[in-house]
C-alpha positions as CSV (number, residue, x, y, z in Angstrom):
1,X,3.0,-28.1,-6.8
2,X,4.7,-24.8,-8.0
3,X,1.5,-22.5,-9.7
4,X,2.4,-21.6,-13.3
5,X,1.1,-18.1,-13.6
6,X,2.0,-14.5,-15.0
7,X,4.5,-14.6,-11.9
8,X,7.0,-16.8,-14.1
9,X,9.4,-17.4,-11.6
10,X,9.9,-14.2,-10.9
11,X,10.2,-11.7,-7.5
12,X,7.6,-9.8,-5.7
13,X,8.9,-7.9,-2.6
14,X,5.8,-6.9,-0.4
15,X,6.2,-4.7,2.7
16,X,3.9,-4.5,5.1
17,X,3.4,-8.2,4.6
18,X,2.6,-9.4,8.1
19,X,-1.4,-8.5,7.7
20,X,-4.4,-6.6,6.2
21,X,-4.1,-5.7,2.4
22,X,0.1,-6.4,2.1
23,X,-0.9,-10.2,3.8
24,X,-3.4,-10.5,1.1
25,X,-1.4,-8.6,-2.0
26,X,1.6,-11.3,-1.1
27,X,-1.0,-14.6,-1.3
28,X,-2.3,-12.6,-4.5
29,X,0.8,-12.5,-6.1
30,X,2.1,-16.0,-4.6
31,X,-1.3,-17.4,-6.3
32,X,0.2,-15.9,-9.6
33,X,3.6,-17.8,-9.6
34,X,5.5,-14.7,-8.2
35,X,8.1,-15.9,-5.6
36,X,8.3,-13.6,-3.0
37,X,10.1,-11.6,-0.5
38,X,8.3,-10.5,2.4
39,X,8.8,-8.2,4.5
40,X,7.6,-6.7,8.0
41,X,8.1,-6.0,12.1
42,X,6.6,-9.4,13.1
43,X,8.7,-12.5,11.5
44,X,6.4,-15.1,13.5
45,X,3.5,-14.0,10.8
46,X,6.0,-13.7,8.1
47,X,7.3,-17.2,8.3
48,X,3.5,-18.5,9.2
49,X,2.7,-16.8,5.5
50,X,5.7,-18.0,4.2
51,X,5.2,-21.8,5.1
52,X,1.2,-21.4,3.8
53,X,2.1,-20.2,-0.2
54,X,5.2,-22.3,-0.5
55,X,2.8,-25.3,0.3
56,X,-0.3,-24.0,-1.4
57,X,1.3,-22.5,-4.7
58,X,5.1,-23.8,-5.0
59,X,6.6,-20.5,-4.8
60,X,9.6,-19.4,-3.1
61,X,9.3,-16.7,0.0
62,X,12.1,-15.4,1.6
63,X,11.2,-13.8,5.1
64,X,12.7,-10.4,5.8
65,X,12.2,-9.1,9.4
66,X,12.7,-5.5,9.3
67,X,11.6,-2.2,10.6
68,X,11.6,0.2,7.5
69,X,11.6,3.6,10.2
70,X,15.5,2.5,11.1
71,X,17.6,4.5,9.8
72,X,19.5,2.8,6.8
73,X,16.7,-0.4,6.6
74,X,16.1,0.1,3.3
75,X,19.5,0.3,2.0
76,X,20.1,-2.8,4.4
77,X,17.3,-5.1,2.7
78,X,18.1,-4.0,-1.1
79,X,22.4,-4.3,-0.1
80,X,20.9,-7.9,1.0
81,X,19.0,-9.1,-2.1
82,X,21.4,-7.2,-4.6
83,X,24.6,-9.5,-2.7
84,X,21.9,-12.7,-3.2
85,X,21.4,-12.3,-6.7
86,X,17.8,-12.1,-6.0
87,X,16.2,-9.5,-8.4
88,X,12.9,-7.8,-7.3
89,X,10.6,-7.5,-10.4
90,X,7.7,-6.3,-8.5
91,X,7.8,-4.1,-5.1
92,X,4.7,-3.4,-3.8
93,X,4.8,-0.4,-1.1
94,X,2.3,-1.7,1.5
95,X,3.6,-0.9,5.0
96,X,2.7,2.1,6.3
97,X,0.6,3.4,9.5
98,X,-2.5,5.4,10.5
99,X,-3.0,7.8,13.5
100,X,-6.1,9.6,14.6
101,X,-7.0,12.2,16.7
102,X,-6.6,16.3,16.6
103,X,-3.1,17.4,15.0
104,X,-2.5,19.9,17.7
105,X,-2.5,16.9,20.6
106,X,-0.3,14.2,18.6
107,X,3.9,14.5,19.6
108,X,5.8,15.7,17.0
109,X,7.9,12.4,17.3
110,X,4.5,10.4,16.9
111,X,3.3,12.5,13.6
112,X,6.9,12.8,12.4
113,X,7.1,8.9,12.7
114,X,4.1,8.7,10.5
115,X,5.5,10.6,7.8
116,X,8.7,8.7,7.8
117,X,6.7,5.4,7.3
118,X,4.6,6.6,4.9
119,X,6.3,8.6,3.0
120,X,9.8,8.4,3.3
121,X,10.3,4.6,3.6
122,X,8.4,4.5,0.6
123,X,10.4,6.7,-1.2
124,X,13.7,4.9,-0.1
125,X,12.4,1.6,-1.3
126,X,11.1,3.2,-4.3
127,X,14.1,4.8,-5.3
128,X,16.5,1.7,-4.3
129,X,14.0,-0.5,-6.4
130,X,13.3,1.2,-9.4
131,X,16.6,1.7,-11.0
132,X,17.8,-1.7,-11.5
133,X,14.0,-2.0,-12.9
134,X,15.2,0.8,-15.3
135,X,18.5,-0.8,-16.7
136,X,16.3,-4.4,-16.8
137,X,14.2,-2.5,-19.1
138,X,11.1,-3.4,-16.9
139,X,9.3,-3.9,-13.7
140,X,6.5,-3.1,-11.4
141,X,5.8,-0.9,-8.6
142,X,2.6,-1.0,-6.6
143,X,2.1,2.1,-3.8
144,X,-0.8,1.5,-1.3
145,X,-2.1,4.6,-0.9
146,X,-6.2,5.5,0.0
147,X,-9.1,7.3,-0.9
148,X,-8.3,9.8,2.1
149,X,-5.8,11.1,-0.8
150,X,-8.5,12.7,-2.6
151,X,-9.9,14.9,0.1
152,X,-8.8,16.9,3.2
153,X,-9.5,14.6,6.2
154,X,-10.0,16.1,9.7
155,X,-8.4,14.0,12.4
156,X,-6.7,12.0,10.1
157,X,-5.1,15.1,7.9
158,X,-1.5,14.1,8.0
159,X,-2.0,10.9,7.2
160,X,-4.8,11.9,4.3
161,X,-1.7,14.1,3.2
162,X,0.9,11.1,3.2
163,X,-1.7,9.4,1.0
164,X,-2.0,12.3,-1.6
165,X,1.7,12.5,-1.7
166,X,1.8,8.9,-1.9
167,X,-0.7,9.2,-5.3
168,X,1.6,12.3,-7.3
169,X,4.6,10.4,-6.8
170,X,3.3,7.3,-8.3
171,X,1.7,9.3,-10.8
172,X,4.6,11.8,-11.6
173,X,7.6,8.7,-11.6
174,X,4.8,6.8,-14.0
175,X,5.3,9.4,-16.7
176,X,8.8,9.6,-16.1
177,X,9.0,6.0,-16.7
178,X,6.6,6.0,-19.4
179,X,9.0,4.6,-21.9
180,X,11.1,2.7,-20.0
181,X,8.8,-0.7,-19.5
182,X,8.3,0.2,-15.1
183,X,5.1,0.9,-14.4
184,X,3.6,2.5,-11.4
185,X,0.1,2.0,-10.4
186,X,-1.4,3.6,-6.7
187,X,-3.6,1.7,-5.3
188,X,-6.4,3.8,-3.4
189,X,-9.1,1.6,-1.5
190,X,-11.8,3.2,0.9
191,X,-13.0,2.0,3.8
192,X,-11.4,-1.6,3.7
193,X,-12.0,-4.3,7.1
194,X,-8.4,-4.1,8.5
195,X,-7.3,-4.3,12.2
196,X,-5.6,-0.9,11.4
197,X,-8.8,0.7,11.6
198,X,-9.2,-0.6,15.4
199,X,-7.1,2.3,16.6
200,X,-10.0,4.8,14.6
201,X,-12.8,5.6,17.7
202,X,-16.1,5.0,16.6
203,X,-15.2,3.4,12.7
204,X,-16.9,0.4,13.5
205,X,-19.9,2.7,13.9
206,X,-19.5,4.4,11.1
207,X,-19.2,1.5,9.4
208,X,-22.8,0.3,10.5
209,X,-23.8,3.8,9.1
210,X,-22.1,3.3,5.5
211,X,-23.9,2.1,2.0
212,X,-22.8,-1.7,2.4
213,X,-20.7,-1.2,-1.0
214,X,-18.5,1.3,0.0
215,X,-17.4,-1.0,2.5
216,X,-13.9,-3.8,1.5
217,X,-13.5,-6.9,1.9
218,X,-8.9,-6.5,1.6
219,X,-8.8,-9.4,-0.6
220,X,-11.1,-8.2,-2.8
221,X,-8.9,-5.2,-2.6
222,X,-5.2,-7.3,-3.3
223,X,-7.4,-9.2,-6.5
224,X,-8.3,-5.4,-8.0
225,X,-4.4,-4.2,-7.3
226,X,-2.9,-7.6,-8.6
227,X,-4.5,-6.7,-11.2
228,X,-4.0,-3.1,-12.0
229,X,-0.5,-3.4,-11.1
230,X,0.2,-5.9,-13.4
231,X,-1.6,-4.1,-15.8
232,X,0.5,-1.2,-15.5
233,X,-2.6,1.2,-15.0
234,X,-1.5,4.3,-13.0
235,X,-4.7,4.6,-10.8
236,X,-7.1,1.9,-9.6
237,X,-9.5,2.8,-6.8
238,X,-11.3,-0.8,-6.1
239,X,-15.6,-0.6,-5.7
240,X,-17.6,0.7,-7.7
241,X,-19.1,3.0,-5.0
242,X,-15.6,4.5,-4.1
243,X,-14.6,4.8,-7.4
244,X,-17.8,7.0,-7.8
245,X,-17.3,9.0,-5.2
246,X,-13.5,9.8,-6.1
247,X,-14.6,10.9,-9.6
248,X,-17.2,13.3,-7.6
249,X,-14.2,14.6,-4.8
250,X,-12.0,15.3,-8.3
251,X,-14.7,17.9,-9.4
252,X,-16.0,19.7,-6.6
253,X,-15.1,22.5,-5.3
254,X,-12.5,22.8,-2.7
255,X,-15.0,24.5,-0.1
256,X,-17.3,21.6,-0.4
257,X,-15.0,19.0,0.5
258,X,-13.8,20.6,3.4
259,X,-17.2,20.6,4.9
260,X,-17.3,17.3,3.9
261,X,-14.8,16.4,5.9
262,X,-16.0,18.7,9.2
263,X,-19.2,16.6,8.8
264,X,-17.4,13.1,9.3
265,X,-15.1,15.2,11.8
266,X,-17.9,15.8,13.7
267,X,-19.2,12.5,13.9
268,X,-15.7,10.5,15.1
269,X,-14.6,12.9,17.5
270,X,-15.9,14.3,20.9
């Protein structure tokens, strides 16, 4: 039975769909009406999440195997839907990596990978996406970034710096849009209880360490972004903890959060 929601029959593309927040963000906005197009490396979980909203809301999902580091996927997936007649109302920016470790150790294919995910793949979609938004005279755009966007992050500081770019483009292409009915809202959750965070030595312990509301449950996470994304609001950092301590990172001194950071530093590496 088809769920009759704010979704309305209309499209959601979600990359990054295949687990964590993105697998939860797509169920979120499958549980809203949305039909959806999901996209991701690993079509076995794709179709599995396909099969479990069309049966348990109605909607539509098309699966879209793709790997958004090739060169030209992007174009390739938007080319696709724009021959279909499929129009994406919503895109949600989910996919993207983390990598851990010193910066002076990582390859430079490895930490230029990152970037490309996280960054430019974003942008491409971004920029494909939003323009037919514009002549539609509306739309959505949800950008996954972090809290790691608000502060320097030792052994994580490119991808920390992917995130804060991640945060002023949403920001910055939100006040470009402001009067043009496309919204942008970056979504900016702490430490959430995804299997990305396996690859991070010693975060389970630092979980055990950490005030039990700073830590996420992801689809508490998706509920809070659903919702400020269809909301239109241009920053939403779900828990009230984290949201605390980004208001407190957004007023300290610059000095202070880098020792901030060489404490936790200091604590996950060797």
């Amino acid at each position: 039975m088809r769920v009759h929601g704010e979704g309305g029959g209309k499209t959601a593309l979600v990359t990054g769909a295949s687990a964590g927040i993105g697998w939860h963000l797509a169920r979120e906005f499958a549980a809203h009406g949305f039909d959806l197009v999901l996209v991701a490396r690993s079509a076995d979980k794709l179709e599995a999440l396909a099969s479990e909203v069309a049966e348990r809301y109605g909607v539509r999902a098309l699966v879209r195997p793709a790997d958004l580091l090739a060169p030209g996927a992007p174009r390739e997936l938007f080319d696709e839907l724009s021959r279909r007649g499929i129009p994406i109302e919503v895109l949600v920016n989910d996919a993207g990596v983390m990598q851990f470790g010193r910066f002076h150790e990582m390859s430079v294919e490895r930490l230029l990978e990152l970037v490309s995910l996280n960054a430019g793949a974003l942008t491409a979609m971004t920029r494909l996406f939003v323009e037919p938004m514009v002549r539609g005279g509306g739309g959505r755009i949800l950008n996954v970034a972090s809290l790691a966007a608000f502060q320097p992050v030792p052994a994580m500081a490119l991808y920390g710096a992917t995130e804060a770019f991640i945060v002023s483009l949403s920001e910055a292409l939100g006040t470009e849009l402001r009067d043009s009915g496309v919204t942008v809202t970056a979504l900016c959750p702490g430490y959430t209880t995804t299997r990305m965070l396996d690859d991070v030595p010693g975060s389970r312990d630092l979980a055990a360490r950490m005030p039990r509301g700073m830590i996420l449950d992801p689809a508490e996470v998706a509920r809070v972004g659903y919702r400020a994304c269809v909301d239109g609001v241009p920053v939403v950092v779900p828990g009230v903890s984290n949201q605390v301590l980004a208001r407190l990172m957004g007023v300290q001194p610059r000095w202070l959060l880098r020792a901030l950071g060489d404490f936790v530093f200091r604590r996950l590496m060797p």
